[in-house]
C-alpha positions as CSV (number, residue, x, y, z in Angstrom):
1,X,17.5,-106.0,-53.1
2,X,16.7,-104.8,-56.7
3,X,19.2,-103.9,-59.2
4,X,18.2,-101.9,-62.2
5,X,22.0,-101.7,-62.8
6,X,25.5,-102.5,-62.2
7,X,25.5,-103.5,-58.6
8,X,29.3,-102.5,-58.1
9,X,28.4,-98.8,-59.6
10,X,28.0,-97.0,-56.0
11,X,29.2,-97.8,-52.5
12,X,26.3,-98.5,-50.3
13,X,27.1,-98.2,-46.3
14,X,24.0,-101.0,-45.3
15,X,22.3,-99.8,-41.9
16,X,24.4,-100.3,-38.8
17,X,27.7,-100.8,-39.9
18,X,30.2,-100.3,-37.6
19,X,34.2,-99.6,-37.6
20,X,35.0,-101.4,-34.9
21,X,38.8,-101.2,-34.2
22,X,40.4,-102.1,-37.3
23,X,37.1,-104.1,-38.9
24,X,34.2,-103.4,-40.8
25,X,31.3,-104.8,-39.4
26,X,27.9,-105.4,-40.8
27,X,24.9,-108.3,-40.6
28,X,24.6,-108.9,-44.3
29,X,26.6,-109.7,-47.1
30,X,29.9,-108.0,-48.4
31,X,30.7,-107.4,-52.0
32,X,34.3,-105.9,-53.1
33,X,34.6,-105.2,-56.5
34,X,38.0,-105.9,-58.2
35,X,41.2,-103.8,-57.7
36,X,39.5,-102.1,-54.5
37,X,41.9,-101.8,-51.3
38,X,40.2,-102.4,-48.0
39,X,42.7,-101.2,-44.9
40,X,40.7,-102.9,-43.1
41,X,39.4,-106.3,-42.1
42,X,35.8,-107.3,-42.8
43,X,33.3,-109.8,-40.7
44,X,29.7,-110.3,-42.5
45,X,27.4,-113.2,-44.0
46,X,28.6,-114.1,-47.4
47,X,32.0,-112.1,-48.9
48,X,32.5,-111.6,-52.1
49,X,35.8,-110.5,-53.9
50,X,36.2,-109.2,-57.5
51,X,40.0,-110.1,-59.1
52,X,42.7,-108.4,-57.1
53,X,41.1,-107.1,-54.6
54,X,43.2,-106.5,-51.3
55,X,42.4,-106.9,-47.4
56,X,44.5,-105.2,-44.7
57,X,43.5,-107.3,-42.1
58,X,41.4,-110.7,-41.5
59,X,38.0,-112.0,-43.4
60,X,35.5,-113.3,-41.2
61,X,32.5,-114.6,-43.3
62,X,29.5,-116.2,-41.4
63,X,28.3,-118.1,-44.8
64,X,30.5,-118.9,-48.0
65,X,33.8,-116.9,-49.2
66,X,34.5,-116.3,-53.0
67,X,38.3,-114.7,-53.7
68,X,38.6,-114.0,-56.6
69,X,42.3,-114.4,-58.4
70,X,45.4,-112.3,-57.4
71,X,43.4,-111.1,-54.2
72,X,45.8,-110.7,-51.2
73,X,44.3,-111.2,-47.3
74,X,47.0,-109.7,-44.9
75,X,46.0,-111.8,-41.9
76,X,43.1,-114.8,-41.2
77,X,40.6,-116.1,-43.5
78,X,37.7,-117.7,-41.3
79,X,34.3,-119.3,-43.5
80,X,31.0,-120.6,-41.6
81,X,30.6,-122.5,-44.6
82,X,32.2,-123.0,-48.4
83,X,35.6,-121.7,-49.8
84,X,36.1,-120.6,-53.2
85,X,39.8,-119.7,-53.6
86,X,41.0,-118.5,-57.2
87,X,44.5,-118.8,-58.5
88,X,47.7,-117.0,-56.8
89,X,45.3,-115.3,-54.1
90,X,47.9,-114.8,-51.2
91,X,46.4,-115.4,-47.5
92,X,49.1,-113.6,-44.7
93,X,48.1,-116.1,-42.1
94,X,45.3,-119.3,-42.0
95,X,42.1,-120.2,-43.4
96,X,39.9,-121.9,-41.8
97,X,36.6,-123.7,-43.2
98,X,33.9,-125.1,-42.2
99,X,32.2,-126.5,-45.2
100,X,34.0,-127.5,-48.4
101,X,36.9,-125.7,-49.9
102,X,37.6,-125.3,-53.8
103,X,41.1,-123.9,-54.3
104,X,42.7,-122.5,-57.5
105,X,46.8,-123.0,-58.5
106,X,49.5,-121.0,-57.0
107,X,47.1,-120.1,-53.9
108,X,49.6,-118.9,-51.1
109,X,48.2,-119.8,-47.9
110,X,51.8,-118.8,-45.4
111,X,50.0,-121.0,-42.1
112,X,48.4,-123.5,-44.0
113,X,44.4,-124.3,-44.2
114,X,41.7,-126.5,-43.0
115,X,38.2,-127.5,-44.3
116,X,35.9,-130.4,-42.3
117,X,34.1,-130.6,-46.0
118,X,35.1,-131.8,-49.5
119,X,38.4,-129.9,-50.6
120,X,39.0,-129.9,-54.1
121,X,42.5,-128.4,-55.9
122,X,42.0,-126.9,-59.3
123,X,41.5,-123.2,-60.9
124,X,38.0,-122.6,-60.3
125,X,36.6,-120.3,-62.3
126,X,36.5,-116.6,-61.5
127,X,33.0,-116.3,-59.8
128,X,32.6,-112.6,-59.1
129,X,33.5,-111.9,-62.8
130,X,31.4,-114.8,-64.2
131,X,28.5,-113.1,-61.7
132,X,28.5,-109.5,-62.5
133,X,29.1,-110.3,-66.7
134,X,26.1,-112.1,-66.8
135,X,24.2,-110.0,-64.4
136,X,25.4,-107.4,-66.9
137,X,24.6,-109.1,-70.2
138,X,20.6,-109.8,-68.4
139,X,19.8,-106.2,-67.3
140,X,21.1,-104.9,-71.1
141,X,18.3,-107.8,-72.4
142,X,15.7,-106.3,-70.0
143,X,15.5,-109.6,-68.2
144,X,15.3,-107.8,-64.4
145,X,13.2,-110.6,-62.7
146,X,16.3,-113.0,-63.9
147,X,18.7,-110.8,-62.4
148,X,17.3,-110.3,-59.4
149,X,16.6,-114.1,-58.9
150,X,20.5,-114.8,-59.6
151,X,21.6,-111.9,-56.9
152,X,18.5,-113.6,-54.6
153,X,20.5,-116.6,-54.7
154,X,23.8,-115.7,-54.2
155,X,23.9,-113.3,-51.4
156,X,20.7,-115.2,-49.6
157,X,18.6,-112.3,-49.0
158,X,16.8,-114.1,-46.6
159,X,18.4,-116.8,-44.6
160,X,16.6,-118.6,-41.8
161,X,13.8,-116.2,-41.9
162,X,15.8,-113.5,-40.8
163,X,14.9,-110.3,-42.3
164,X,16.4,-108.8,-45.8
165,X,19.7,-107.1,-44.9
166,X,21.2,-104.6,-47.7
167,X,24.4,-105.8,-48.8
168,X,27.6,-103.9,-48.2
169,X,28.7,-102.6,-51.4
170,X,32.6,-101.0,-52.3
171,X,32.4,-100.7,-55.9
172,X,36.0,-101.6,-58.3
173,X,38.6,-99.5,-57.5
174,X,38.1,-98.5,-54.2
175,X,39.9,-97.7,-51.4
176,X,38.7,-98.0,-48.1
177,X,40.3,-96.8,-44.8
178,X,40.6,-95.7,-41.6
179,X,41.8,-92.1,-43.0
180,X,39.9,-91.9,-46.3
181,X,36.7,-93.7,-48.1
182,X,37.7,-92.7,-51.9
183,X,35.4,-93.9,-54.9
184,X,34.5,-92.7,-57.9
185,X,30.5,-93.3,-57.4
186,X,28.0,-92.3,-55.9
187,X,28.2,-93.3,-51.9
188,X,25.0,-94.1,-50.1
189,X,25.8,-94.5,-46.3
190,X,22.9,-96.0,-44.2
191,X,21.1,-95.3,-40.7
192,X,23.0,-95.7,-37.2
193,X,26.1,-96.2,-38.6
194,X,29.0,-95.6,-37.2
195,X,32.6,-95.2,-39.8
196,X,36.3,-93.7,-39.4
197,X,37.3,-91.9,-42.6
198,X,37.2,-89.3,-44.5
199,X,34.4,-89.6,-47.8
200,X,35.2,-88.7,-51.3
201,X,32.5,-89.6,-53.5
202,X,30.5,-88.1,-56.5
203,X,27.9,-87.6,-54.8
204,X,26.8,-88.2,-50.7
205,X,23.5,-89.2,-49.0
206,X,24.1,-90.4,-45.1
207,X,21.1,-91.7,-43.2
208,X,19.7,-90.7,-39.4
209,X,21.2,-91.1,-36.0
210,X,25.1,-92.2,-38.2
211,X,27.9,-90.8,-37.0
212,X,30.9,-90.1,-39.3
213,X,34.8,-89.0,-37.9
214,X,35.8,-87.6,-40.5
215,X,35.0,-85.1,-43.6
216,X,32.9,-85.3,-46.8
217,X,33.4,-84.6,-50.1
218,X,31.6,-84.8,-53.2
219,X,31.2,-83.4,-56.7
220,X,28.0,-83.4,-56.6
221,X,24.9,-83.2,-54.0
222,X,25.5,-83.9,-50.3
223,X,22.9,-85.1,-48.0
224,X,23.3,-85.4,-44.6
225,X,19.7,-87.0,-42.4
226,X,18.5,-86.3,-39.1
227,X,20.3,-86.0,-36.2
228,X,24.0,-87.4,-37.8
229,X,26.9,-85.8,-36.6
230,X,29.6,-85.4,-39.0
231,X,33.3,-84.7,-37.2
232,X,34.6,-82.6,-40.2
233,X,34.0,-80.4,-43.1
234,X,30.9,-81.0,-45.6
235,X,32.4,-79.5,-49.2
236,X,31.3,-80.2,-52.9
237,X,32.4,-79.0,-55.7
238,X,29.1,-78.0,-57.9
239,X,26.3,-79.6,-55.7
240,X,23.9,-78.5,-53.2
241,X,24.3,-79.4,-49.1
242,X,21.5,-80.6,-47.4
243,X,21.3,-81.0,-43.4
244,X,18.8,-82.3,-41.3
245,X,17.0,-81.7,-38.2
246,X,18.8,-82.2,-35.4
247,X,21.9,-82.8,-37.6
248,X,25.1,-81.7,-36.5
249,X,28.4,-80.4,-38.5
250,X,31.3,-80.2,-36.7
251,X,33.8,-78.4,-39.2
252,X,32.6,-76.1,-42.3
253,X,30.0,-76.0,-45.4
254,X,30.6,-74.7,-48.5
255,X,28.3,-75.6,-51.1
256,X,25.9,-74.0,-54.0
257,X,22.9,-73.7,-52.4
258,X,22.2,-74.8,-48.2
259,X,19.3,-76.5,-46.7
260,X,19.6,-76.6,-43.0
261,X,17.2,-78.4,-40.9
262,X,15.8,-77.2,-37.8
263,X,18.2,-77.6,-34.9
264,X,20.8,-78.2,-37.7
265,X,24.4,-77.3,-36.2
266,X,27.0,-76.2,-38.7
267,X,30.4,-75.5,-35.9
268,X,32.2,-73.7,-38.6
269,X,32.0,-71.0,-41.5
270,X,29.1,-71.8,-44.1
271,X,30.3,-70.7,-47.3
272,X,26.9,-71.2,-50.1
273,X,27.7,-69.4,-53.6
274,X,23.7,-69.6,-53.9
275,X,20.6,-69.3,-51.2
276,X,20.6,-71.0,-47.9
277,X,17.5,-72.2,-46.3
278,X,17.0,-72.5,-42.6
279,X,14.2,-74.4,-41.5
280,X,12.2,-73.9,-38.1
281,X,10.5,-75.9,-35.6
282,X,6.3,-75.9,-35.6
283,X,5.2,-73.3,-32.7
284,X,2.4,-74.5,-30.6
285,X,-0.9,-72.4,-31.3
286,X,-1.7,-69.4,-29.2
């Protein structure tokens, strides 16, 4: 994955990510940037948490786990492999690792922890912050192949010789939940996904075959891709709604300008201050 920029600058919805009761599941790596609330709990590769970030339910991290200080976990922490625990990060029930665990002061664990590897007690530095500054401080020198060979290492985009997997993305101040996905960014949501929650966003581009419960809305642009279904209303504020084919809507539209797919569904009232566009199917030759 390249950046040109601030990676915590847009949420990105990785393909097939799923809500599955009260998780968030995905095959790659999870990135939370600091002061973001997550209702829910999270199971990926590698997790990554920016200062204060919170959890509402359990971590589940195939690889390593970086917290970063002051986060708070409401139930289990469980690592496939390392720990890195900042200071005063509060866990509501265990942690479990696999591999070795580096643990910062004041760390609030309320069932207690175990590591089979090396555990070391001290304030670790904060790794998410240390990350992202000097990601930060190389894109500004124009140093892109650098940056992209420190993200390469960190989130493992290949691992075993399992295909590149997209991170999953919730940029800083987030929140995240099973009524409402509010961010201040752009929001890129991927193909056959599958999310509870309603999406405010600056702008809105979901993929094909993703199915959304709940309503979008946007400043900006909204796109919607082949044959999505979204249970709820599409509105922005100054932007333009685009729809697929197949694509179905199953609440209202009210936009600037409408581009509907063919076979596009929209259930409710389509309210477009500017043109709308209906596309059509080929005909077969006569």
């Amino acid at each position: 994955m390249a950046f040109s920029r601030d990676p915590l600058d847009e949420l990105v919805v990785p393909d097939g990510t799923e809500t599955q009761e009260r998780d968030l599941v995905t095959d790659g790596d999870i990135l939370v940037g600091g002061r973001s609330s997550v209702e829910f709990g999270v199971r990926g590769r590698n997790v990554l948490a920016g200062e204060s970030a919170e959890f509402g339910g359990a971590i589940e991290a195939g690889g390593d786990c970086r917290l970063d200080m002051w986060c708070d976990v409401a139930e289990n922490v469980l690592v496939g492999e390392d720990a890195y625990i900042g200071e005063r990060v509060h866990i509501g029930d265990r942690l479990k690792v696999a591999g070795d665990l580096d643990i910062g002061d004041d760390v609030e664990i309320e069932d207690g922890f175990e590591a089979n590897g090396w555990i070391v007690i001290r304030n670790p530095m904060p790794t998410i912050v240390f990350l992202f500054v000097y990601l930060k401080h190389l894109l500004l020198l124009g140093e892109e192949d650098a940056a992209q060979q420190l993200i390469s290492e960190i989130v493992d985009d290949e691992e075993d010789g399992e295909p590149d997997t997209e991170p999953f993305v919730i940029p800083r101040n987030a929140t995240v939940g099973d009524d409402t996905w509010r961010v201040s960014t752009p929001a890129t949501i991927g193909d056959d996904c599958r999310l509870h929650g309603n999406v405010r966003a600056e702008t809105i581009d979901v993929g094909s075959d993703t199915t959304i419960f709940g309503s979008l809305r946007a400043r900006g642009d909204i796109t919607v891709g082949e044959g999505t279904q979204i249970h709820g209303d599409l509105t922005t504020r100054d932007g333009d709604v685009t729809i697929g084919a197949d694509a179905r809507i199953l609440g209202d539209v009210s936009s600037a300008d409408l581009e509907l797919g063919p076979d596009g569904e929209v259930d409710g009232t389509i309210r477009a201050d500017g043109e709308i566009t209906m596309g059509t199917t080929e005909r077969d030759p006569e």
